[in-house]
C-alpha positions as CSV (number, residue, x, y, z in Angstrom):
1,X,0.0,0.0,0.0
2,X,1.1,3.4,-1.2
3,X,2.6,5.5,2.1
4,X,0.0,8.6,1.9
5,X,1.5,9.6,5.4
6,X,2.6,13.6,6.0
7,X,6.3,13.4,6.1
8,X,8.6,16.1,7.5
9,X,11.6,17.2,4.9
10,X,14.8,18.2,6.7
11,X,16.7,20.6,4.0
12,X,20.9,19.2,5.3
13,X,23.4,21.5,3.6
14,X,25.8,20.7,6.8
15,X,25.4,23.9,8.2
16,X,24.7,25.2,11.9
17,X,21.0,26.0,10.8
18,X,20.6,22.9,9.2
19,X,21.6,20.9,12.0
20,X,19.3,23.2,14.4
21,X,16.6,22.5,12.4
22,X,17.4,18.5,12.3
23,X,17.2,18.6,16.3
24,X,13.8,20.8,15.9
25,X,12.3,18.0,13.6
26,X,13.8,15.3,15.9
27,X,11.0,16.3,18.6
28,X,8.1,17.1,16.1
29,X,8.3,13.5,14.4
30,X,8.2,12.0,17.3
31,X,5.8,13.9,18.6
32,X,3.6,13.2,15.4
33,X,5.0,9.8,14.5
34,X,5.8,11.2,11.4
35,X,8.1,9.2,8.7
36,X,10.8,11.6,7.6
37,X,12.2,11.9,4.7
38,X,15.7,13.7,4.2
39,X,17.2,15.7,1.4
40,X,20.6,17.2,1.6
41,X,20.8,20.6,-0.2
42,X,24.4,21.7,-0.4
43,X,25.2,25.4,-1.8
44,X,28.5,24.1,-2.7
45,X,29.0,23.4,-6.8
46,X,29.4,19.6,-6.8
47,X,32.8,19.8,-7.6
48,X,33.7,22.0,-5.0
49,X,31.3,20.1,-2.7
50,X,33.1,16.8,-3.5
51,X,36.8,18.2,-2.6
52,X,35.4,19.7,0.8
53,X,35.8,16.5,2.8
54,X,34.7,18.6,5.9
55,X,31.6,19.8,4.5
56,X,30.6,16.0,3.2
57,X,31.5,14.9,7.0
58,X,29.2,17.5,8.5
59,X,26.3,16.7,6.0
60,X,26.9,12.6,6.7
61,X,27.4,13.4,10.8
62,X,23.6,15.2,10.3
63,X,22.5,12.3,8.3
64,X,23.4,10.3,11.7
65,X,21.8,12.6,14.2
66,X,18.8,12.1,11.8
67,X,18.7,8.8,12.5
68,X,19.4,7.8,8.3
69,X,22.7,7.6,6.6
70,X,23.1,8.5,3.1
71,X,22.8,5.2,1.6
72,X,19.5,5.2,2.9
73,X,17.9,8.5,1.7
74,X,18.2,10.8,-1.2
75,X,21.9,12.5,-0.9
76,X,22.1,15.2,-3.5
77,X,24.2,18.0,-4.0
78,X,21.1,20.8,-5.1
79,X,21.2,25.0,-5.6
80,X,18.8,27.1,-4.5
81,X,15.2,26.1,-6.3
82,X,16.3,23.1,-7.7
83,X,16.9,21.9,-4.0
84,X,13.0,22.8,-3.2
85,X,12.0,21.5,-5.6
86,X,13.1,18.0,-5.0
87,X,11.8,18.7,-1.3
88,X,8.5,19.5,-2.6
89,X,8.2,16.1,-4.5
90,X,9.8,14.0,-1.2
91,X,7.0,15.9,1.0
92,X,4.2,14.6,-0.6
93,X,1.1,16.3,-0.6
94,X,0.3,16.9,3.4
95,X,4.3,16.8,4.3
96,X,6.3,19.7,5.7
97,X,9.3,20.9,4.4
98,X,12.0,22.0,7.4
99,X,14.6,24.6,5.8
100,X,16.9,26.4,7.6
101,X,17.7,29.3,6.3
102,X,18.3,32.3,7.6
103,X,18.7,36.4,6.7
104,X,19.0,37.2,10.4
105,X,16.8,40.7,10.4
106,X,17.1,41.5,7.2
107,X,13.2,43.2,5.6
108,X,14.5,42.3,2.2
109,X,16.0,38.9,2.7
110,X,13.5,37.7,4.4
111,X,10.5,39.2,2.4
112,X,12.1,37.7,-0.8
113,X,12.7,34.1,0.7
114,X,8.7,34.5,1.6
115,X,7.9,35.5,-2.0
116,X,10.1,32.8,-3.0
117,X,8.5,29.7,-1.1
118,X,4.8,31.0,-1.3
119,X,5.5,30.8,-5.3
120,X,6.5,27.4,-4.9
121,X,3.9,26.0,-2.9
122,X,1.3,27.6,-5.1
123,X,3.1,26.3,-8.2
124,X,2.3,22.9,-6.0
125,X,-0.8,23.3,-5.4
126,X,-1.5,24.3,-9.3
127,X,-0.2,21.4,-10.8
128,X,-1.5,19.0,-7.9
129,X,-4.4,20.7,-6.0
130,X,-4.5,17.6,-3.4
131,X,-0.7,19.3,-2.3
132,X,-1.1,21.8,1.1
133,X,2.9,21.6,1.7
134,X,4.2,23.5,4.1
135,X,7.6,25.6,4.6
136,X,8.5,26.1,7.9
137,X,11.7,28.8,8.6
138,X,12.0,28.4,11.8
139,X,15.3,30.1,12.1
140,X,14.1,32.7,9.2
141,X,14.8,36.3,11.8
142,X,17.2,34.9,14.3
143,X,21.0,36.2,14.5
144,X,23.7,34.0,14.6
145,X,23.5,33.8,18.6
146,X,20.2,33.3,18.9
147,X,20.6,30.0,17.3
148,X,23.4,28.7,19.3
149,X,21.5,29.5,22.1
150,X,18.8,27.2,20.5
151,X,20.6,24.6,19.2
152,X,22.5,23.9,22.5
153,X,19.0,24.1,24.5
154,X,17.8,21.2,21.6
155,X,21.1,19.0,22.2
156,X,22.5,19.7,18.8
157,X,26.0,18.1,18.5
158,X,27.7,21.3,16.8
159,X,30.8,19.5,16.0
160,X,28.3,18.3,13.0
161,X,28.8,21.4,11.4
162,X,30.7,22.9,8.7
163,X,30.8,26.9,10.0
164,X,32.9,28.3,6.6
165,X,32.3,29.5,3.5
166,X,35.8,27.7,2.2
167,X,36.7,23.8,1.6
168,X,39.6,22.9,4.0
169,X,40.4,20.7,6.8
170,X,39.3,23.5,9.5
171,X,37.2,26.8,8.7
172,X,39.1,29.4,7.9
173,X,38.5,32.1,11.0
174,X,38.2,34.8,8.6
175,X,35.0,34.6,6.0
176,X,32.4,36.3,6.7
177,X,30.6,32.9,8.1
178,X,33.3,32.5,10.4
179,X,33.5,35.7,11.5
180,X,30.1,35.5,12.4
181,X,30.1,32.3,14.5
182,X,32.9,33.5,16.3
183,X,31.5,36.8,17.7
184,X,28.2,35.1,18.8
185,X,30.4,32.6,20.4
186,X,32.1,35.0,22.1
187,X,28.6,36.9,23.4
188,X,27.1,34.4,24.5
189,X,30.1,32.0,25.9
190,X,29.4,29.1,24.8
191,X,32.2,27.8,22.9
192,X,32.4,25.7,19.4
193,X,33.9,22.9,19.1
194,X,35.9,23.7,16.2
195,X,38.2,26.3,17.7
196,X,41.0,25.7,19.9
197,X,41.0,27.7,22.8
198,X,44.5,29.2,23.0
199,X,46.5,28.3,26.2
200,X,48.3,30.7,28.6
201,X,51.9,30.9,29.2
């Protein structure tokens, strides 16, 4: 028998929102004995997402928290609306799509990603009128603190996460991502586990 379930899409790009947002679907699925389907939307290029070893490790390690591993679910390397949608399609017509993203308190940014997934939803609902999908942004107005504050109080293991906008073997300490991450680390003291904290002496 088909599945006809509402499933709950977690958008995994191996980022600190995405991994926020894993832990925030974590709860509701249970909560709702949901199934969930996952779909890993990278904003690398696929051949600069294939030489960042980091950022494939952060996007498997969220796989893991999910509970899936990518041999089990849909691993794609996706940009922008090509990524949503495939997310529409793995929803399925009741299902919720979780994305992560995030424009901090930008009017513009945020009015634009609105505009952006109310045109796709109604595209859905055009094509397939049965389809009600939702986009929820949870993390859509929060700054960079406000979500480490969040994902520690979920139980989010941050050393999941690729924090750069660069491929390497650590972040670089100096994009503007970085940069970022580091200053709302700083406010709020909690520390990430990616940064050595220099000794005395």
């Amino acid at each position: 028998m088909l599945d006809t379930s509402p499933r709950t899409v977690v958008l995994v790009d191996g980022s600190i929102e995405s991994l926020t947002c894993a832990a925030i679907a974590m709860d509701r699925i249970e909560a709702n004995n949901q199934s969930a389907k996952v779909l890993a939307l990278s904003f690398f290029e696929r051949s600069e997402s294939a030489e960042n070893h980091s950022l494939q490790q952060a996007i498997e390690r969220q796989f893991e928290f999910l509970g899936c591993t990518p041999s089990s679910t849909e691993l794609q390397a996706s940009v922008g609306r090509l990524g949503l949608v495939k997310a529409l399609d793995l929803a399925g017509p009741q299902g919720t799509i979780l994305w992560g993203h995030r424009c901090t308190m930008n009017p513009d940014a945020i009015a634009d990603t609105l505009a952006l997934v109310d045109h796709l939803a109604g595209v859905a609902r055009y094509s397939q009128p049965s389809y009600l999908v939702h986009f929820d942004l949870p993390l859509l107005d929060l700054t960079a603190g406000q979500v480490l504050d969040l994902a520690s109080a979920l139980g989010a293991p941050l050393g999941a996460c690729w924090s750069c906008q660069h491929a390497g073997h650590a972040p670089c300490g100096e994009c503007p991502s970085c940069s970022s991450w580091l200053e709302a680390s700083k406010a709020s003291g909690r520390p990430l586990p990616w940064v050595e904290t220099p000794t005395v002496g």
